[in-house]
C-alpha positions, 0 to 999 in steps of 0.5 A: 529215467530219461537223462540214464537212457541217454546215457546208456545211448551214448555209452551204446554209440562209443562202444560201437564206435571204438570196435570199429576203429579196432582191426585185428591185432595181426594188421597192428603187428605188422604195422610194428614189425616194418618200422622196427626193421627198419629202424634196426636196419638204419640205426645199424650203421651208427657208431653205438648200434642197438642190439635189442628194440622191444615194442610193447603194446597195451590195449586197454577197455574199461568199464567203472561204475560207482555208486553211495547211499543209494545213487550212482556217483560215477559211471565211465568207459574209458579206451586207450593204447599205449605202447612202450619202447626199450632200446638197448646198445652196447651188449648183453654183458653190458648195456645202457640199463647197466646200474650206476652205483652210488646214485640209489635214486637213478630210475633212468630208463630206455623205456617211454609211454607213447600213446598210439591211435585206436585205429591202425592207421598205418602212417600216423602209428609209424610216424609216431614210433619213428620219432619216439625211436630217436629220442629213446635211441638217444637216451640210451647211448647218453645213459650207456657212457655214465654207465660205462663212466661209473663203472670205471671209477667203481670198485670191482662189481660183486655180481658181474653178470649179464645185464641181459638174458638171451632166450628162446624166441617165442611166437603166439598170436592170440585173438584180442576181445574186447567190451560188447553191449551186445548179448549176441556177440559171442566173440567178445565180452558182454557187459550188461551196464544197466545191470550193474548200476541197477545192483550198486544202486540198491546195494549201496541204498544199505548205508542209508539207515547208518547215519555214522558212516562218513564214506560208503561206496560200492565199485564195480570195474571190468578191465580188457587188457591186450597185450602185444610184445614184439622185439628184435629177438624174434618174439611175436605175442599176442595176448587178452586179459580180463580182469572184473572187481567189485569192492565194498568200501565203508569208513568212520570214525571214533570219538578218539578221532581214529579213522577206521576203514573195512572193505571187501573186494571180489575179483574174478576174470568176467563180471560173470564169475563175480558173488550173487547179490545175495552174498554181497548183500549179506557181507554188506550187513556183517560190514556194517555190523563190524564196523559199528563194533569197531568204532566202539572197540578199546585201542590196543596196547603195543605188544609182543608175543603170540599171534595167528594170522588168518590164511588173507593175512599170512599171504600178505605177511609173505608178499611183504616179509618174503615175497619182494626179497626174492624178487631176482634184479634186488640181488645185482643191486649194491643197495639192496638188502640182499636177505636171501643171498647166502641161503641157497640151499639152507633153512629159512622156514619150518620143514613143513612149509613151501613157498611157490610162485605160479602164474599158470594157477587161475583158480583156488578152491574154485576162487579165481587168483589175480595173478594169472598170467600166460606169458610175462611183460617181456614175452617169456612163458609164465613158470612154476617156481619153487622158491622154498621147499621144506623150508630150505631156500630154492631160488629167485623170480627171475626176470631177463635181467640175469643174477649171480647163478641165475642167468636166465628168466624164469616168466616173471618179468612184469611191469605196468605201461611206462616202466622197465620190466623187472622180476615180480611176484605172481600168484605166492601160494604157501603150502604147508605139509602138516597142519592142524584144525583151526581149533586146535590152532587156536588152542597152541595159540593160548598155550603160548601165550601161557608160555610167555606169561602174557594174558592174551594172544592176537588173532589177525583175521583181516588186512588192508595190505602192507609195505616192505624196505628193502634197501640198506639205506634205511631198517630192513623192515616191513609193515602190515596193516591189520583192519580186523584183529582180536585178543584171544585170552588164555582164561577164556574170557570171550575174544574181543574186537580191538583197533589201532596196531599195525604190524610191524618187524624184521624178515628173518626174525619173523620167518624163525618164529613161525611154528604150526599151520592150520588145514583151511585157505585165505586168499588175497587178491590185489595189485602190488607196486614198485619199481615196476608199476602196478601189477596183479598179484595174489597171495595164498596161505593158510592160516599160521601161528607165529610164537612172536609178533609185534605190533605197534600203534597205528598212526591217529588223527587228532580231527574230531568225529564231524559236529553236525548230525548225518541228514535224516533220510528217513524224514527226506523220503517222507 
């Protein structure tokens, strides 16, 4: 009682510390907006002058409890800002971000991590950028002559687009808000910490009673993001993004030394849109239940034939297969796969599915998607994108670096604090036109498997996420990683629970076998990386049934299940 009252006092004293340190982001723009004109302005009488700067600016609070077996395990608030800065030289057609081909691992970029003060401090914060700005200044030019060096001993460029687009300068100043403890301040978010770690402490107190559970954490995160991106294009930005998770996370192991993990996450924009304890408590129990079944679960075989995959694991089954292969700049680069560059205009899927990509979409089914956004990492307006309609092939997401046919942004230039913006996923909403009940889909389902002469369909109904390569250096291949999945045989034997797979194929094989779409919803949210970073995105899809799948085993370790028994907690609290 004393020692979590002085730490709620200390936690009390920051947060009214840092919201005084903070002045209004118009004062930091401004700030900004001098030395970047003035940078422009000196730099213009060099031999290579910049034609474009960019400052991007993020602003980030963050709140994270964790708790296990009944106690907190960690308790953090942490403040920082960070900007970015991206010089470019030489010219739209061509500049320093222009791709040296034959060096796959050249991540060289004009973009550096800076870390600002909290306060807008005038010369510490121009100070700062001015020497930042020299040596990212310097980058550029020594990247821009490679470039220009590569490209003269390089055969003929099959894409001679753009390096980067123009577009129509955008202004929007929005208010940023930040963490309150206090319930009154109606301007900012209030976060009722003891609230919190009082829910995780008696949620995760669950897992006592399970001596065979060898991990098992209940997290609580609320995150404020604000962004502000400015350039010399005339873009002027300012935007606030909240982002609250809870995520459930159990683990053990079998006697064959499987590991097996289960998790449940729950994402919502303020921690007031987060599930009652009740439903958590409830999805805790069905957890722990599972997770039992599991580890006394047969190993499945490797197998191929047919499966349907819940609505959560389509999505994720998209993300993978489609999702990074539409992804515009993989187009311009000579090592990329490329899959979808000869199918604008034709048949990719079954008439009856679409596949879009909007980032203006906060809400499904009343369930909030993490792949909300206003305006992207480079200030162009978040866009609706039709990707694939009745199943032929529309176009890309599209970033400001241009493409063969695409020579403009379509909002979906994205990227985490340090890296270069680049074409990424949003929210992927998977719609189908014609669709049947789950039962019904079940029932094609076993018919075939009949077909196919084989005893049993697959059922995924849970993943964990997956992998894709999308490089010609490597198979062209994807992997999914299933945590839930059962065989649904044909003689009506009662389904049962296996473990072990991971699935696994090729894109265009795969899309050409999905064949029929179920009428329900599966939403997956989570944070997808790549080149650009980490960034948050969801997948929406209903559940689907592919006449073909593969799987193979998953990974094992050989490490016994622990020699020593679990402490008795019962007799300990005694």
């Amino acid at each position: 009682g004393i020692k979590m009252k002085k730490l709620l006092l200390v936690i009390l004293i920051f947060y009214c510390y840092s919201s005084n340190l903070i002045s209004s982001n118009i004062e930091l723009l401004n700030i900004l907006k001098k030395e970047m004109l003035r940078s422009q302005e000196e730099l213009s009488s060099q031999k290579l002058p910049p034609y474009f700067i960019s400052y991007y600016v993020l602003e980030t609070q963050k709140s994270t409890i964790q708790a296990s077996f009944g106690n907190i395990s960690a308790n953090s608030f942490d403040q920082s800002r960070f900007m970015d800065i991206d010089i470019r030289v030489g010219s739209h057609k061509f500049d320093n971000t222009h791709i040296i081909r034959g060096n796959p691992f050249d991540f060289s970029s004009s973009v550096s991590k800076i870390s600002l003060p909290l306060n807008n401090d005038e010369i510490s914060i121009r100070n700062i950028i001015w020497y930042a700005t020299d040596q990212i200044y310097k980058n550029a030019i020594e990247r821009y002559e490679k470039a220009l060096t590569n490209q003269a001993v390089k055969v003929a460029e099959e894409d001679t687009s753009d390096d980067f687009s123009k577009e129509k300068p955008v202004r929007d100043i929005q208010a940023w808000k930040y963490i309150s403890l206090s319930a009154t301040d109606a301007q900012h978010y209030y976060l009722d910490t003891a609230k919190w770690a009082g829910l995780l402490r008696k949620l995760s107190a669950k897992f006592n009673s399970h001596k065979w559970l060898h991990n098992a954490t209940i997290s609580f995160s609320f995150e404020v993001n604000n962004k502000l991106i400015l350039n010399t294009d005339g873009f002027e930005v300012a935007t606030s993004e909240s982002f609250a998770r809870i995520f459930v996370y159990l683990k053990t192991k079998a006697d064959d030394g499987m590991s097996l993990p289960l998790h449940q996450s729950y994402f919502a924009f303020t921690p007031d849109g987060l599930p009652s304890e009740d439903e958590i408590s409830k999805k805790i129990d069905e957890m722990i239940v599972l997770l039992d079944s599991l580890r006394n679960a047969p190993l499945a075989e490797t197998y191929s034939g047919p499966a349907i995959l819940s609505g959560e694991a389509a999505g994720v089954f998209f993300h993978e297969i489609f999702g990074h292969r539409v992804e515009g700049h993989r187009e311009k680069d000579p090592s990329s796969s490329q899959t979808f560059k000869s199918s604008l205009g034709k048949k990719i899927l079954p008439d009856f599915i679409n596949v879009i990509f909007d980032p203006n979409v906060s809400e499904i089914n009343g369930k909030a998607i993490s792949g909300y956004y206003q305006y992207d990492d480079e200030g162009i307006p978040a866009q609706r994108v039709e990707t694939v309609k009745n199943g032929v092939f529309n176009g890309y997401l599209m970033s400001r670096i241009p493409i063969e046919n695409f020579p403009n942004s379509n909002g979906h230039g994205r990227k985490q604090i340090g890296y270069q913006a680049i074409s990424r996923q949003s929210n992927l909403i998977v719609e189908a036109t014609q669709t049947v009940t789950i039962s019904e889909l079940r029932k094609k389902l076993i018919e075939e498997a009949k077909k196919q002469n084989k005893d049993y369909g697959l059922f995924f109904e849970q993943v964990s996420g997956g992998f894709t390569f999308t490089t010609r250096y490597i198979p062209n291949a994807f992997n999914v990683t299933p945590i839930i999945v059962y065989k649904v045989y044909v003689d009506g034997r009662p389904d049962e629970l296996v473990r072990g797979v991971d699935l696994i194929g090729t894109p265009l094989t795969t899309f050409s076998n999905v064949i029929l779409a179920a009428d329900d919803i599966g939403i997956f949210n989570g944070t997808c990386g790549a080149e650009s970073g980490g960034v948050p995105v969801s997948a929406v899809s209903p559940s689907l049934l592919v006449s073909r799948i593969e799987v193979q085993k998953k990974v094992k370790s050989q490490a016994k299940p622990p020699i020593l028994e679990a402490p008795d907690y019962e007799a300990f609290s005694q």
